[in-house]
C-alpha positions in Angstrom: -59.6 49.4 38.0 -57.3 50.6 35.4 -56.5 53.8 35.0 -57.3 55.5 31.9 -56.2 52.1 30.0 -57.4 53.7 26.5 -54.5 55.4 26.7 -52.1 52.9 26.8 -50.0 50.9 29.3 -46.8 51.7 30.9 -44.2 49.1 32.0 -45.7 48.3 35.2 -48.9 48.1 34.1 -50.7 44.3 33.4 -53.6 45.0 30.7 -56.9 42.1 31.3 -55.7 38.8 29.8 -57.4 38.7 27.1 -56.0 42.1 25.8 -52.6 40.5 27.6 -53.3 38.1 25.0 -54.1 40.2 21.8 -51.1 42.5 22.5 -48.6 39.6 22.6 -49.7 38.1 19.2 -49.4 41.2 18.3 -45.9 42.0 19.2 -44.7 38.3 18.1 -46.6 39.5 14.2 -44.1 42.2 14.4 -41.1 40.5 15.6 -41.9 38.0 13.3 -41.0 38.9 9.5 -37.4 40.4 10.4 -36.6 37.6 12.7 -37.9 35.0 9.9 -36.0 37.0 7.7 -32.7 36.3 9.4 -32.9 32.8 9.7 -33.7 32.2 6.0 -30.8 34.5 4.6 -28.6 33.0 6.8 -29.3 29.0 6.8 -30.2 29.0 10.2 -33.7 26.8 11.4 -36.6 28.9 11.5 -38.5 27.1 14.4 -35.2 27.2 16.4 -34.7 31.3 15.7 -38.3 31.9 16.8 -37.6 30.0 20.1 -34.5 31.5 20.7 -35.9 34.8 20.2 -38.6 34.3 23.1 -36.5 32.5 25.4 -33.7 35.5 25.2 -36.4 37.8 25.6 -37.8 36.1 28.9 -34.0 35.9 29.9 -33.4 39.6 29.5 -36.6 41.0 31.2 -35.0 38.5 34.0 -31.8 40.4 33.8 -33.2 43.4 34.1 -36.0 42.7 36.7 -38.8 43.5 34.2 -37.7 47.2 34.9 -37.4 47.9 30.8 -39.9 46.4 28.0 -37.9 45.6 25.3 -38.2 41.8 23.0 -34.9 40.4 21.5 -34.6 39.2 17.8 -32.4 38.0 15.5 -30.3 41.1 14.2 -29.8 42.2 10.4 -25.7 43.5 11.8 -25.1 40.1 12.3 -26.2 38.5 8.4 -23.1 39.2 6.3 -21.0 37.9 9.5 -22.9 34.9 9.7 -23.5 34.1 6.6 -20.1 34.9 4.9 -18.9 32.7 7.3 -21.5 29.5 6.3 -20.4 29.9 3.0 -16.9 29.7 3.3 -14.7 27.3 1.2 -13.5 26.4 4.8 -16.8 24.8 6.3 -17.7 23.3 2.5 -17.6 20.0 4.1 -19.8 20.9 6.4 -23.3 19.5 7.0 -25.7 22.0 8.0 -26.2 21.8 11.9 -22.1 21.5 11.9 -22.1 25.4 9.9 -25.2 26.7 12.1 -23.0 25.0 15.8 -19.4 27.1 14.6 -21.3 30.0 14.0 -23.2 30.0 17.5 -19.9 29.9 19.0 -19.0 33.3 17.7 -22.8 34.2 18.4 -22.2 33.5 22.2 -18.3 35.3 22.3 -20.4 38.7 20.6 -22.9 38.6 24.2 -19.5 38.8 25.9 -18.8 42.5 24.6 -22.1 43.8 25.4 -21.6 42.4 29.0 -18.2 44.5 29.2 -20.0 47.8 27.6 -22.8 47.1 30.2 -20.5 46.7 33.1 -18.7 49.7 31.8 -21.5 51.7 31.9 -22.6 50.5 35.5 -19.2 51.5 37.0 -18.6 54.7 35.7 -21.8 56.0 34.7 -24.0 56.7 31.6 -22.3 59.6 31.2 -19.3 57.1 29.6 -21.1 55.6 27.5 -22.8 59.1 26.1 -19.2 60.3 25.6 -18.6 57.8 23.2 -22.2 57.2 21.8 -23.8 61.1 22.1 -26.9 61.8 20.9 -25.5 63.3 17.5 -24.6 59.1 16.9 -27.2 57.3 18.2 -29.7 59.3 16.4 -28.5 58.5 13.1 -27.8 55.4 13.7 -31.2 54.4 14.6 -31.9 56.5 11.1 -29.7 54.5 9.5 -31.0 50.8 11.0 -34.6 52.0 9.4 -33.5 53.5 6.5 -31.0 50.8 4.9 -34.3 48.9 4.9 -36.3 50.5 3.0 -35.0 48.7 -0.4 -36.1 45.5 1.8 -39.8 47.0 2.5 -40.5 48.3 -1.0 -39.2 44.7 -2.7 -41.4 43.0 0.0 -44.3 45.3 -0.7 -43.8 44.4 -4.8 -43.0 40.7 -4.4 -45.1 37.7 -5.5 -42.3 35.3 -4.8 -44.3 32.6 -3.1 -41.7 30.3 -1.6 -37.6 30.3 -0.2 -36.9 28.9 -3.7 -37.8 32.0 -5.6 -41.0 30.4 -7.4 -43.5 32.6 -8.8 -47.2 32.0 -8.8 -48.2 32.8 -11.6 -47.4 32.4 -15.8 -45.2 34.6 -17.9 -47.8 36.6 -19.6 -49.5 37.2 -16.2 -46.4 38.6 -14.4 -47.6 42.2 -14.4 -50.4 41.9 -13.5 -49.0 39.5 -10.2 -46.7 42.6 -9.2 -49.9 45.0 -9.7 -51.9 43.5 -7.6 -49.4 42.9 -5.0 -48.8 46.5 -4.9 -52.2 46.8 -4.2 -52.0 44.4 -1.3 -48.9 46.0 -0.1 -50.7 49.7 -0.2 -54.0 48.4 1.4 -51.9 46.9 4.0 -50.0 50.0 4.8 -53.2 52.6 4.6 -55.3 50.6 6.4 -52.8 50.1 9.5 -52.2 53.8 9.4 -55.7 54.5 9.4 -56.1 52.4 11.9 -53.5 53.7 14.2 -54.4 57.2 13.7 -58.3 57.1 13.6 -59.2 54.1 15.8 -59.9 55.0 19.9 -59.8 53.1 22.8 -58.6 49.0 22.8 -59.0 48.7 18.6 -56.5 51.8 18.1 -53.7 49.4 20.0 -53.8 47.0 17.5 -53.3 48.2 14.3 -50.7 45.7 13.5 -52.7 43.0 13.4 -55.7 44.7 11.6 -54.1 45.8 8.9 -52.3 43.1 7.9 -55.8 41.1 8.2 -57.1 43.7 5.5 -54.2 42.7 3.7 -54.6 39.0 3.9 -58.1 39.6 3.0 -57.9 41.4 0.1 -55.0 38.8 -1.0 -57.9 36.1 -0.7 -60.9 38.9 -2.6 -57.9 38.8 -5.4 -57.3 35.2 -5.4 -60.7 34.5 -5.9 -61.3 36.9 -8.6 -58.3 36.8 -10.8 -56.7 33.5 -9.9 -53.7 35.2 -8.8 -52.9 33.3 -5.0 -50.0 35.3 -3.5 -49.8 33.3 -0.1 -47.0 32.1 0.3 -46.1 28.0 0.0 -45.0 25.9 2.5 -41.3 24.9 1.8 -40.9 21.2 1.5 -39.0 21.0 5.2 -42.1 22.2 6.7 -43.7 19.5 8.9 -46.7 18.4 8.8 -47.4 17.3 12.2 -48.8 19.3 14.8 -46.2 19.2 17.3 -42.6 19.3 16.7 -39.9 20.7 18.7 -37.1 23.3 16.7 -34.1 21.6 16.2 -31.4 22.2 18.6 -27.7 22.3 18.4 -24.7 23.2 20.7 -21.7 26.0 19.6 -18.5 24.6 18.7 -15.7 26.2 19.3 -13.4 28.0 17.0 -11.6 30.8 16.4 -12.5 31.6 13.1 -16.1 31.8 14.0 -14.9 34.5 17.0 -13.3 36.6 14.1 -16.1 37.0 12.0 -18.8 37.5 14.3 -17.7 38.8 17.6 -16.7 42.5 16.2 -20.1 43.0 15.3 -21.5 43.5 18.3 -20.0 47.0 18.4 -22.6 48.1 16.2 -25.4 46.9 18.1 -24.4 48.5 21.4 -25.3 52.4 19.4 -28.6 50.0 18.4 -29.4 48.7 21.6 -28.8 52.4 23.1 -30.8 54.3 20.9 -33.4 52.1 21.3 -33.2 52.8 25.2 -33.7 56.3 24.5 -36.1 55.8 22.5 -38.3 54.1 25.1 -37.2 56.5 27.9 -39.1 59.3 25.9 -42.2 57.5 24.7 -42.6 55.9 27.8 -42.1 59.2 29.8 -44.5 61.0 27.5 -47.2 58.2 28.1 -47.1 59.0 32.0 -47.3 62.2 31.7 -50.5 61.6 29.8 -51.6 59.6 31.9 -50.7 61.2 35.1 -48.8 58.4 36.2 -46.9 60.8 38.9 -43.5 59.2 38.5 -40.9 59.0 36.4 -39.6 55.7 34.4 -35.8 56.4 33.8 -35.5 53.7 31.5 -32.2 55.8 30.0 -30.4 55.2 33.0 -30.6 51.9 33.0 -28.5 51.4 29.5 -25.8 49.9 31.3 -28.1 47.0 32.9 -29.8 46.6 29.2 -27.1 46.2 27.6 -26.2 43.2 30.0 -29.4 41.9 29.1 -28.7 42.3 25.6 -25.5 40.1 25.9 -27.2 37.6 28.2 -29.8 37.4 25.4 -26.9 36.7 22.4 -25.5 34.0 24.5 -28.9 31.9 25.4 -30.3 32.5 21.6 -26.6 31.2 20.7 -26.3 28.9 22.3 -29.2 26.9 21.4 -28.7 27.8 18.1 -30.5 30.6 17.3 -28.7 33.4 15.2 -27.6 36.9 16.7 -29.6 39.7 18.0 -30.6 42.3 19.9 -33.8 44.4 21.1 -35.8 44.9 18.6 -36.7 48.7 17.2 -39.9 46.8 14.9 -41.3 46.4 18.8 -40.2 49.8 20.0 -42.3 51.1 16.6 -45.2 48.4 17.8 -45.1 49.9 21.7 -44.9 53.7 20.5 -48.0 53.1 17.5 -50.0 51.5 20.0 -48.9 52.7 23.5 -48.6 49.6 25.0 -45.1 49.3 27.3 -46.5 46.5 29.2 -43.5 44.3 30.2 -46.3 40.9 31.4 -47.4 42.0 27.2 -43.6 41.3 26.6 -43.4 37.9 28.7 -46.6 37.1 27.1 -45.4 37.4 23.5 -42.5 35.7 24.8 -43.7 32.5 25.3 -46.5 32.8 22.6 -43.5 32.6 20.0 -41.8 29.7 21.8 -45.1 27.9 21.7 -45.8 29.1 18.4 -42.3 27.6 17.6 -43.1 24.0 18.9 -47.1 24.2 16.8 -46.5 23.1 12.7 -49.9 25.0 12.2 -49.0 27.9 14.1 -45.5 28.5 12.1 -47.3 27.7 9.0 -49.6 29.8 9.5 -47.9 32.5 9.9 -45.2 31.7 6.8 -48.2 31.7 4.6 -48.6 35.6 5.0 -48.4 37.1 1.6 -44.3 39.0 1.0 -46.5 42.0 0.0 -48.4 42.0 3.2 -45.4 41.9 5.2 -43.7 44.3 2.8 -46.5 46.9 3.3 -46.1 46.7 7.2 -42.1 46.9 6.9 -43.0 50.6 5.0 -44.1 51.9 8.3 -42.3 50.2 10.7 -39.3 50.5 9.0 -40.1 53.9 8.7 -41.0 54.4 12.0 -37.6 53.6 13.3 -36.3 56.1 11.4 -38.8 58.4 12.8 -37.3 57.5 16.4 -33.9 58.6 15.5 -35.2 61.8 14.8 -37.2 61.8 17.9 -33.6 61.1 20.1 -32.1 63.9 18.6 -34.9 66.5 19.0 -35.2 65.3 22.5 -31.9 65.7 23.5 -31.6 69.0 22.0 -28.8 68.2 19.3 -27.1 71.2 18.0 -28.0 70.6 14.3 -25.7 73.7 13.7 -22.6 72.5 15.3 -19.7 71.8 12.7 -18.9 68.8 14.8 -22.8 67.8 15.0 -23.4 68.1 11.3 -20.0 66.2 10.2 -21.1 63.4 12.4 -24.6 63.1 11.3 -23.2 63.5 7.8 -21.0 60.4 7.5 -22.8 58.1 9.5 -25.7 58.4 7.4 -23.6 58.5 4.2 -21.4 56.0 5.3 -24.9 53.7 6.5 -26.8 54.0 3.7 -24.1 54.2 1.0 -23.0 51.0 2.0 -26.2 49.5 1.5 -27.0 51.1 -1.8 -23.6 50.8 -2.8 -22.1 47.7 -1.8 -25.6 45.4 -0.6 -24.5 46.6 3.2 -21.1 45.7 3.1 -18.3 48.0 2.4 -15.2 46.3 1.1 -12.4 48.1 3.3 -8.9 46.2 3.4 -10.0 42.7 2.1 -12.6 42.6 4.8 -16.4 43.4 4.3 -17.3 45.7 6.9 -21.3 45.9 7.3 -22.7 49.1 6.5 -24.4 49.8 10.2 -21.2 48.5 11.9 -18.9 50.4 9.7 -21.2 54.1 9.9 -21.2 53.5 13.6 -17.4 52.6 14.0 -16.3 55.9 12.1 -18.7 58.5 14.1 -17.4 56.7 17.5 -13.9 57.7 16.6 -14.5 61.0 14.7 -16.5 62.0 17.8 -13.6 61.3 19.9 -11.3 62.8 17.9 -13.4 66.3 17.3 -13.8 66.2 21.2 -10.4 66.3 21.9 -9.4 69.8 23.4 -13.4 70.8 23.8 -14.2 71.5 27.3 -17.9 70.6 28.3 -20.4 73.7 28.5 -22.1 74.4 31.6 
């Protein structure tokens, strides 16, 4: 019998399968527009990416013996890197599977410095790793991940681009009205999953991310039929039109130049991946609580082990050629909305999307979602990670009136969202783009270090 279940489920806990099974979809619906989103900027297959993002996954709740429920996807840190790097002069010869197999190989070497930090972390304790990446960074950080996509959410939430060429659905003279009414798609999209996740009880009021975006499509269709205005989105002329089709797979090859451009990266998803540890450690905490679980889930101190996982999960996704990642906050926001840490939910979702990836119908499906849709959804999730940061830094009592505190908090989030803003996330520094995340969490490492120098540790 489960155990006040309308609550929600912790990470032991294995919901009925046919909640098992809602819950999944739900988390791959989630996973899905950011991790889509990658593979299109960057060139990558998006039927390989979706694969690779469920087989990481099931590889890193191996790793970590199922002890923390997070889902790997592709990682926005990693775009410039990658695609600068498709687009060079220096791979212009190059056919497309060539580009996508030199930048894997750099994809792989990245999973080798969230190994080391992991390692690091195991031998001399988390209290390394919070020396370097304290509260007063990851916070922001995780502020900083939500926040630089905003502009992404609210051009989503406007759009009535209907396909990866740019094409428009509609004539000239009906262009404002288009972008009305996909505002109004986007904003019944967003209300009704709020509603949904605030007023809803019981089984419905965990899956508001898949009932909102239903009104959404809905309404899409009510508008479609009384205006003429179709905002779902067109199949691309690669899609297949078979039913079964396995994603196209291709093996890194190695270079130097790929290792250079993509490897450094990874230092800004180690703050990403360890926020979103805290993160977890206090909603799932708070969950038992309520639930009078009667133990305690240290998830936190097991960052070293996750971020093992994490670099396990770059180099299986790279290696089959899927682009970059790491765990993913749009899940963390999906688990904390809905209370549902169940890792079997995480398996599940797991192999839904590699299934999913394999099924033309299924993949069509779900690329036939209206941009405003989606962009309604990104304005909470998006939101919602930003939310978290707050969350770490309230919960680990952050002295918001340090000098040290303030100036660190201060010039990550300038740094992070100026560089968005300001340079379309990367900062040009030295003849080298540094991305704007990488960059913000680069300098509050070493201004950290240097402010500590000298400070001797409170009791």
């Amino acid at each position: 019998m489960e155990k006040n279940s309308s609550i929600g489920y912790l990470p032991d806990e294995c919901p009925p399968i046919w909640k098992l099974l809602l819950y999944a979809i739900q988390q791959v619906i989630v996973m899905f527009p950011a991790t889509v989103a990658v593979a299109l900027i960057t060139g990558f297959h998006i039927s390989t990416t979706i694969f690779a993002s469920g087989l990481a996954t099931l590889c890193f709740i191996f790793v970590t013996k199922g002890q923390i429920p997070l889902y790997y996807g592709s990682s926005f840190s990693y775009i410039a890197a990658i695609g600068g790097l498709m687009a060079s002069d220096a791979l212009a010869s190059y056919s497309l599977n060539e580009k996508i197999a030199i930048a894997q190989f750099g994809i792989v070497m990245s999973g080798f410095v969230s190994i080391i930090a992991g390692l690091i972390v195991n031998r001399f304790g988390r209290d390394s790793i919070e020396k370097v990446l304290p509260a007063s960074i990851t916070g922001p950080i995780a502020m900083v991940i939500g926040l630089t996509l905003a502009g992404t959410a609210l051009s989503d939430a406007a759009s009535i681009v209907i396909d990866s060429s740019g094409t428009i659905s509609v004539a000239e003279p009906d262009i404002a009205l288009a972008k009305n009414m996909a505002w109004i798609i986007s904003l019944v999209t967003l209300l009704s999953t709020i509603l949904f996740s605030v007023y809803l009880k019981g089984f419905l009021g965990q899956l508001p991310l898949i009932l909102g975006p239903l009104v959404g499509c809905i309404v899409t269709y009510i508008i479609k039929v009384a205006t003429g205005i179709d905002l779902f989105k067109v199949l691309p002329a690669t899609a297949g039109s078979g039913l079964f089709a396995l994603p196209v797979f291709t093996l890194p090859k190695p270079t130097w130049m790929a290792v250079a451009a993509i490897m450094p990266i990874a230092i800004a998803t180690i703050p990403e991946s360890t926020a979103h540890v805290y993160q977890l450690d206090i909603y799932i905490n708070d969950l038992a609580r309520k639930k009078g679980a009667g133990k305690k889930y240290n998830i936190a101190d097991k960052l070293g082990l996750n971020l093992i996982g994490d670099g396990i999960g770059d180099i299986v996704a790279g290696f089959i050629g899927g682009p970059a990642g790491t765990n993913y906050g749009e899940n963390i926001s999906a688990m904390a909305i809905t209370k549902v840490f169940s890792v079997p939910v995480l398996i599940a979702a797991s192999i839904v999307a590699m299934i999913m990836s394999c099924f033309t119908p299924l993949v069509n499906l779900i690329y036939s979602i209206p941009t405003a849709v989606i962009g309604g959804l990104e304005i909470y999730l998006f939101g919602a990670i930003a939310a978290q940061g707050i969350a770490i830094m309230v919960e680990k009592k952050v002295d918001l009136f340090s000098s040290k505190n303030i100036a660190i908090i201060a010039t990550i989030m300038i740094i992070g969202l100026g560089g968005q803003y300001a340079f379309d996330g990367n900062i040009p520094f030295f003849g080298i783009n540094v991305p704007c995340v990488a960059g913000a969490a680069i300098f509050g490492i070493i201004l950290n270090l240097i402010l500590s120098v000298g400070n001797k540790k409170k009791n």
